[in-house]
C-alpha positions in Angstrom: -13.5 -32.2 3.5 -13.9 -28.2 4.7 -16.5 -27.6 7.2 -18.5 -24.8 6.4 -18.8 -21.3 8.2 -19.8 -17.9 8.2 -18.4 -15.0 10.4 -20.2 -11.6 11.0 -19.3 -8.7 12.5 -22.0 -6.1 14.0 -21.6 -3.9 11.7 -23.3 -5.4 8.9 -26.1 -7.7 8.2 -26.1 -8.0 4.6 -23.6 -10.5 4.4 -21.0 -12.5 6.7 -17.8 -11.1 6.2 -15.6 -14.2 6.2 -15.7 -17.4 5.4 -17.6 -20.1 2.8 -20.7 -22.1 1.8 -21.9 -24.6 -0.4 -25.2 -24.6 -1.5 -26.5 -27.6 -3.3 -30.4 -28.0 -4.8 -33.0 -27.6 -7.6 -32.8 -24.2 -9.3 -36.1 -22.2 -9.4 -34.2 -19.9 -12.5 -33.1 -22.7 -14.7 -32.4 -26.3 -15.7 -32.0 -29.1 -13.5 -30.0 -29.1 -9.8 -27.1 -27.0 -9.2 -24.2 -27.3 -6.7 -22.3 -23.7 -5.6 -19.6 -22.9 -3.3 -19.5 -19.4 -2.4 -16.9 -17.1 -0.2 -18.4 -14.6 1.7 -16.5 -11.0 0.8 -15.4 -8.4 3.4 -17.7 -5.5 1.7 -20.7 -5.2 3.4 -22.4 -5.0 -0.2 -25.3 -8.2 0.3 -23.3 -10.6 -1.9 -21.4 -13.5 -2.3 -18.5 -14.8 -4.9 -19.1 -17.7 -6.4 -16.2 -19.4 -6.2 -17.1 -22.5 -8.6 -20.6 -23.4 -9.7 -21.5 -26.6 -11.0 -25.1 -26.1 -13.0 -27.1 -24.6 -15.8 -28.4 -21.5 -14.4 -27.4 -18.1 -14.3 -24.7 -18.3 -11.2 -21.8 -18.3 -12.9 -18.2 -19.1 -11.6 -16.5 -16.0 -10.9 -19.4 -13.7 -10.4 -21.0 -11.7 -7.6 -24.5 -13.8 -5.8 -26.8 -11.4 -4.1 -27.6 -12.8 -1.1 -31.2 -12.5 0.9 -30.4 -13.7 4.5 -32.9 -11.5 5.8 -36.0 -11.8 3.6 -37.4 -8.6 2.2 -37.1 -5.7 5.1 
């Protein structure tokens, strides 16, 4: 199995800019648990592509995840 990671770069700190997570727990949005893998993009835009998403709420496979490392700034 594919270890996990996440590379930044100084420029941004919306989002890392390379590599891949998954992300597996009860949804606060919808029904039941949910397991997602998501690739970090390049663009410093604050989101993530969810590359497959196993679950019944609203992160769909193929779609952009806004991401909220930070908190609220």
């Amino acid at each position: 199995m594919p270890q996990e990671f996440a590379a930044f770069t100084s420029g941004c700190r919306a989002n890392p800019q390379l590599g891949f997570v998954q992300l597996a727990r009860a949804s606060e949005v919808g029904k039941g648990t949910g397991i997602h893998y998501l690739v970090f993009v390049p663009e410093c835009s604050g989101a993530g592509y969810v590359a497959l998403s196993i679950s019944e709420n609203v992160l769909s496979t193929g779609q952009h995840a806004s991401l909220d490392l930070l908190g609220q700034e």
